[in-house]
N, CA and C of each residue as an Amber inpcrd file, in Angstrom:
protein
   255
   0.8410000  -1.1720000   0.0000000   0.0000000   0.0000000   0.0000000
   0.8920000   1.2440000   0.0000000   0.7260000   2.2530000  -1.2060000
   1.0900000   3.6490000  -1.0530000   1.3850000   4.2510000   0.3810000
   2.0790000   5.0030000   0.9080000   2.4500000   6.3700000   1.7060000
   1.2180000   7.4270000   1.2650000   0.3420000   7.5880000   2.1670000
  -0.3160000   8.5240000   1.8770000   0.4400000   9.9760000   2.3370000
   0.0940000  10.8990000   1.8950000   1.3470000  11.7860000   1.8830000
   0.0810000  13.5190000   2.7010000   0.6380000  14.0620000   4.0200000
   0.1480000  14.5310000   4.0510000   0.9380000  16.1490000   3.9200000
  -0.6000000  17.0050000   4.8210000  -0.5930000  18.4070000   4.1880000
  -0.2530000  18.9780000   6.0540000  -0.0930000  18.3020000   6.5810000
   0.1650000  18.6370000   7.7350000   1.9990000  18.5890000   8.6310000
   2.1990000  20.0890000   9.4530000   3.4600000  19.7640000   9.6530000
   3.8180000  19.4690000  10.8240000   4.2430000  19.6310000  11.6430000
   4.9860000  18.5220000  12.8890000   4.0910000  19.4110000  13.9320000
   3.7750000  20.0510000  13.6450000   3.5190000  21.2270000  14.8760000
   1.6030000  21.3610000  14.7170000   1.4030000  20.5590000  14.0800000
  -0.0040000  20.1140000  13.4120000  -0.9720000  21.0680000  12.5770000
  -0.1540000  22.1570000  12.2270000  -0.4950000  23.2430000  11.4060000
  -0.6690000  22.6890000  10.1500000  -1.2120000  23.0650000   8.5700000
  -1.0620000  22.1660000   7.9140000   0.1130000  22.9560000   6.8100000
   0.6200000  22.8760000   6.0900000   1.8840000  22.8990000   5.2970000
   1.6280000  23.5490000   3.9160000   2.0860000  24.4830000   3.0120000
   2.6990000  24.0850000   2.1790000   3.8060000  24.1220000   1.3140000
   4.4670000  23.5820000   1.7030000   5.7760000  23.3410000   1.1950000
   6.0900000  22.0770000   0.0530000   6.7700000  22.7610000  -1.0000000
   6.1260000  22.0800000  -2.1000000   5.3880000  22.9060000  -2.9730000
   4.2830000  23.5140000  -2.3790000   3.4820000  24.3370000  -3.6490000
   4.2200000  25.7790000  -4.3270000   3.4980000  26.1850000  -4.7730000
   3.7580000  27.5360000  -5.6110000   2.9400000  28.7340000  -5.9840000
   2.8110000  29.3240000  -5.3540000   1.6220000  30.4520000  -5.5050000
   2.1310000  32.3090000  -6.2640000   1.1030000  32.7780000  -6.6710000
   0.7800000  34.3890000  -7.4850000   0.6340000  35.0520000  -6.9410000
   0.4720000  35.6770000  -6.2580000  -0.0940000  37.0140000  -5.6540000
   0.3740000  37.7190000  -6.2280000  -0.6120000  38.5810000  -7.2460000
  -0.7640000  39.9590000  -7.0680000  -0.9550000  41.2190000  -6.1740000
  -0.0200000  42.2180000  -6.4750000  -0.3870000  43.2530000  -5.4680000
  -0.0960000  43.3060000  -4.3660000   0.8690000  42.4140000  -4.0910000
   1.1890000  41.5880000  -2.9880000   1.9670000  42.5090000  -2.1740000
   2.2030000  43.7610000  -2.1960000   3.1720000  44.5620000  -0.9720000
   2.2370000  45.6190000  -0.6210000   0.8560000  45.8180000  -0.5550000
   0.3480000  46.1910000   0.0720000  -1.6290000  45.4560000   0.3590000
  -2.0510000  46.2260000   1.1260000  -3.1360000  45.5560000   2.1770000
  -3.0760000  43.6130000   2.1630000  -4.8090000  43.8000000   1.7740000
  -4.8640000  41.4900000   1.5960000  -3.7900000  41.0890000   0.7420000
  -3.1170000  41.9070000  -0.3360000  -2.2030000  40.8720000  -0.9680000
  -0.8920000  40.6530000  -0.3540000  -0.5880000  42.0910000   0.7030000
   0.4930000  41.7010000   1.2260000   0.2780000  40.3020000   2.9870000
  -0.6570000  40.7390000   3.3360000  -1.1040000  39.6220000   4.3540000
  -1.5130000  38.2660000   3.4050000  -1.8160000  37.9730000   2.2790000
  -2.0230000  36.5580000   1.5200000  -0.2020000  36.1500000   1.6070000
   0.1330000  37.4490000   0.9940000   1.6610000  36.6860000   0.7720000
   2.5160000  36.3090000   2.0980000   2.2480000  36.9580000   3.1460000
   2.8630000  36.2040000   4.6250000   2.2410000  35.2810000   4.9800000
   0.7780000  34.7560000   4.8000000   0.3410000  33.4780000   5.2490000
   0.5020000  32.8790000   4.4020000   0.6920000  33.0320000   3.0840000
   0.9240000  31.7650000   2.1090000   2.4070000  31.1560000   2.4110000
   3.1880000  32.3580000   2.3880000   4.8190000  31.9250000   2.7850000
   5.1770000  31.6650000   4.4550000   4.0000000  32.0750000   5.2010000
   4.4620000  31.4630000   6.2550000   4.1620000  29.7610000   6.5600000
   3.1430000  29.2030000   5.6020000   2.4170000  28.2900000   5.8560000
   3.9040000  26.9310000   4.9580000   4.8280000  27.6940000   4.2220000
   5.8630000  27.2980000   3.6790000   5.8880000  27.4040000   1.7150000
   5.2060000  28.3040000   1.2050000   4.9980000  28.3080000  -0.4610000
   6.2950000  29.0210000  -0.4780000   6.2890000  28.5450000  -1.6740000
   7.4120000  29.3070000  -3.1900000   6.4290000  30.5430000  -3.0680000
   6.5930000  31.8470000  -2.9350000   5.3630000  33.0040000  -3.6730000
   6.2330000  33.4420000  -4.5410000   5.2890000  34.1290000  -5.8310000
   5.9800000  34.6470000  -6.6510000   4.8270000  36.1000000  -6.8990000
   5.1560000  37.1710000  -6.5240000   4.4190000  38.6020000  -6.4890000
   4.9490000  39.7760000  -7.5420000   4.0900000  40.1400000  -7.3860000
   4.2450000  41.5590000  -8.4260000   3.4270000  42.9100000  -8.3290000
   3.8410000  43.8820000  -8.2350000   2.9330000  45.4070000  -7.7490000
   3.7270000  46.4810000  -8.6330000   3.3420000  47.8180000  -8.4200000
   3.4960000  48.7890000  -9.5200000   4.7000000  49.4870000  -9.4250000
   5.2700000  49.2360000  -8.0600000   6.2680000  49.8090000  -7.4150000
   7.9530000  49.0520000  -7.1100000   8.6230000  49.7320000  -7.5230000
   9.6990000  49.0810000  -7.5820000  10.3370000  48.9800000  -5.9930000
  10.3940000  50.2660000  -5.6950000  10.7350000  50.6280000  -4.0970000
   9.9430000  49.6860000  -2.8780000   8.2950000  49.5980000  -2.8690000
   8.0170000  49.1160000  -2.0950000   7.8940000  47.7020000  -2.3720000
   8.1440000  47.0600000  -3.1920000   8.7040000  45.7120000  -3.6940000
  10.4030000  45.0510000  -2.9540000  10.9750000  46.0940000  -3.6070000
  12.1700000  45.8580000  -2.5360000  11.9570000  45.6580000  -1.0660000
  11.5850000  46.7230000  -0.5350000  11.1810000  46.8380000   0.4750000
  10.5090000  45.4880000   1.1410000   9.4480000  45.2970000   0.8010000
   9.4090000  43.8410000   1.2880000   9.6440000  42.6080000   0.8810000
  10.5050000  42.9250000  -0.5690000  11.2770000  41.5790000  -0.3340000
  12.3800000  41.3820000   0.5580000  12.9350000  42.3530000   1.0470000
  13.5880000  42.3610000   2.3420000  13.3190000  41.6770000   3.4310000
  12.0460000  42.3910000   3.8440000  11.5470000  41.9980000   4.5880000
  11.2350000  40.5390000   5.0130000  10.5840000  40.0350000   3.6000000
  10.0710000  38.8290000   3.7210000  11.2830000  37.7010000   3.5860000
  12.5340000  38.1060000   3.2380000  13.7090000  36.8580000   3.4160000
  13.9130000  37.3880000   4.5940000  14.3380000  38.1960000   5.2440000
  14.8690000  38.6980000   6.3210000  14.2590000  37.3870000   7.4360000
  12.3230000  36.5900000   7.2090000  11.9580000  36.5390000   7.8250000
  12.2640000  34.9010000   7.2050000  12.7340000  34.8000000   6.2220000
  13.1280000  33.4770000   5.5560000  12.2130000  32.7150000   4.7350000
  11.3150000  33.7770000   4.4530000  10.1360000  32.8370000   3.4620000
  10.7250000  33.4160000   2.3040000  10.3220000  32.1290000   1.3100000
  10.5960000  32.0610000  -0.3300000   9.9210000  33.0000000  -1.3220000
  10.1480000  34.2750000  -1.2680000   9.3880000  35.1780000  -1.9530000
  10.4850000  35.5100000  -3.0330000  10.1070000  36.0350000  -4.4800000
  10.1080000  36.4380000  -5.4390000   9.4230000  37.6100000  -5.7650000
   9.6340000  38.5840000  -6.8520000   8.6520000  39.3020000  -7.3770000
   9.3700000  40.4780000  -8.6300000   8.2290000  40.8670000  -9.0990000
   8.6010000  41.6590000 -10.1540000   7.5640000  42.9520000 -10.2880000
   7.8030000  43.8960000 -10.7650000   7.0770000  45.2460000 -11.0770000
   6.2590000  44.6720000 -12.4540000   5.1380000  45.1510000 -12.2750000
   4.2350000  44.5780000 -13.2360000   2.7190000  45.3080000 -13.0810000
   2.3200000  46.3530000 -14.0190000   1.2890000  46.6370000 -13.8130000
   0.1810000  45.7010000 -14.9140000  -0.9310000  45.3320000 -14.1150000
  -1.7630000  44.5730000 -14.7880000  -3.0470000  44.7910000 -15.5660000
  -3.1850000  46.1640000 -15.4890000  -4.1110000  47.2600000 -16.4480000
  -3.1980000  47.0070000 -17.6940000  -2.1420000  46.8100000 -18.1380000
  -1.3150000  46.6860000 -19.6440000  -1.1230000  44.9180000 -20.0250000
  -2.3370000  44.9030000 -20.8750000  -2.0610000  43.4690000 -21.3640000
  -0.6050000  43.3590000 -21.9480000   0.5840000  43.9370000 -22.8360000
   2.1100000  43.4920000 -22.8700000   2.6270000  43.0210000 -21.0180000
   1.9080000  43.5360000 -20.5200000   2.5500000  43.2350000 -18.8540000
   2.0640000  42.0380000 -18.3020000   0.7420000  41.7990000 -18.3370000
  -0.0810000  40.9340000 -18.0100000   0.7560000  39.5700000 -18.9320000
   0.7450000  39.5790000 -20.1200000   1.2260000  38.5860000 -20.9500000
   3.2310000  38.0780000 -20.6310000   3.9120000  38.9900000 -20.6190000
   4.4890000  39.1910000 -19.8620000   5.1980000  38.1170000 -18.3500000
   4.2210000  38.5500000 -17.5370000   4.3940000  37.8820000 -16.0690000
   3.8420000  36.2350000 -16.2780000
């Protein structure tokens, strides 16, 4: 019989590590709180907002804190941008 393989981590929280998630908009209000619970829960995030500065800014932040964040400047009103990302 298979290893059923779970979503849960030692501390009985459930996990994900392994996945890979988008957030948009992600350095300020819900997208910046999606992107700390998604990466705290253990995701790859990969984000993007209009701003180059406050992008930095918390990508700092967010390795500083050791979650797997990424991101790029990308406004999504411009389909070349949208297509793009």
């Amino acid at each position: 019989m298979a290893e059923k393989k779970s979503n849960s981590s030692e501390d009985g929280r459930w996990t994900l590590q392994g996945k890979t998630a988008l957030v948009t908009g992600g350095t300020k209000g819900i997208g910046h709180a999606i992107v700390e619970e998604l990466a705290g829960f253990g995701a790859t995030v990969y984000t993007c907002c209009r701003n180059q500065e406050q992008l930095d800014q918390c990508l700092e932040k967010w390795r500083g804190k050791g979650y797997k964040v990424e991101g790029c400047v990308c406004d999504l009103t411009l389909r070349p941008q949208r297509e793009m990302l």
